[in-house]
C-alpha positions as CSV (number, residue, x, y, z in Angstrom):
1,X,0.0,0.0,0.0
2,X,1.1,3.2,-0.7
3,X,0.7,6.4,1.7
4,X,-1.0,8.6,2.3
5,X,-4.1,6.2,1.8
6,X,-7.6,6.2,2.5
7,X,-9.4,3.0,3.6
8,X,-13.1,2.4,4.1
9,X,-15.4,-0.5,4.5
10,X,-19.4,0.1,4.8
11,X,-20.1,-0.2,8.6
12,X,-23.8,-0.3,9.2
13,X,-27.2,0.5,7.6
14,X,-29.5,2.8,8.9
15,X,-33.2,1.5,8.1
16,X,-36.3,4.0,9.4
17,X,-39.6,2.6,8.7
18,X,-42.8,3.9,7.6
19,X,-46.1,1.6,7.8
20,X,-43.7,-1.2,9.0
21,X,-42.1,-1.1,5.4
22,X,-38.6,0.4,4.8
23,X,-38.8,4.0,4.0
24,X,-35.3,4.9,3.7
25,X,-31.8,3.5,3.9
26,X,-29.1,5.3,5.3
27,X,-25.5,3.4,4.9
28,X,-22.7,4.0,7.0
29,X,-19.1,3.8,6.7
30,X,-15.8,3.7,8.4
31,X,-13.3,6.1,6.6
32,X,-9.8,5.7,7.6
33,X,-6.9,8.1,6.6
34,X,-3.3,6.2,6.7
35,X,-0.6,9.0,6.6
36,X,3.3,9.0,7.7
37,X,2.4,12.3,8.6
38,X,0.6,13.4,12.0
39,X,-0.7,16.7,10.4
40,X,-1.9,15.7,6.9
41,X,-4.5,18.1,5.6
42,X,-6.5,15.0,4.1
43,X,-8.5,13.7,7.9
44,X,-9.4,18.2,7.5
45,X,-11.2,17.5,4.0
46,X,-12.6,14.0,5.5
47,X,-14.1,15.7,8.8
48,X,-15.6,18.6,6.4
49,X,-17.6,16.2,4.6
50,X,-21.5,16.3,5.2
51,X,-22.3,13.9,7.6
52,X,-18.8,13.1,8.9
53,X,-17.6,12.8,12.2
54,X,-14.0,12.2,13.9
55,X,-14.3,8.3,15.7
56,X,-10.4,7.9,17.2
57,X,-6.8,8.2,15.9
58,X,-3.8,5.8,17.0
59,X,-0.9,5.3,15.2
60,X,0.7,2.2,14.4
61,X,4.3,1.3,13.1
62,X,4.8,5.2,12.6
63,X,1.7,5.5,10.5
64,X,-0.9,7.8,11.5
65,X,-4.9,6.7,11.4
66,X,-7.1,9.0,11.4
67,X,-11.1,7.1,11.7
68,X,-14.2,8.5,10.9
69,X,-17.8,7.7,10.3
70,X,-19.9,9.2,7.1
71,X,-23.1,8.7,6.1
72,X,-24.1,8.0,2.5
């Protein structure tokens, strides 16, 4: 893999219901930003997505990660 990266995977689906029939589908994902460097401006353009929101960062064999969850 080569860095800086950005991994994702969906997470969850959001499901509200109307008349006990699926009205809408909401999916959620977890975004993850891989950078060497602790003050990337990529997590900045991430976290000002709509519906975006900082979940934890760690960093692991000198490589940042930067989580979030988006809806789409």
């Amino acid at each position: 893999m080569n860095y800086p990266a950005i991994v994702y995977q969906r997470d969850d689906v959001d499901t509200v219901f109307a008349g006990n029939l699926p009205y809408r589908h909401t999916k959620r994902y977890e975004v993850t930003v891989i950078d060497r460097d602790p003050d990337s401006p990529i997590p900045d353009r991430i976290a000002a997505l709509p519906l975006s929101s900082f979940n934890r960062h760690f960093v692991t064999e000198n490589l940042n990660h930067d989580v979030y969850t988006l809806y789409f």
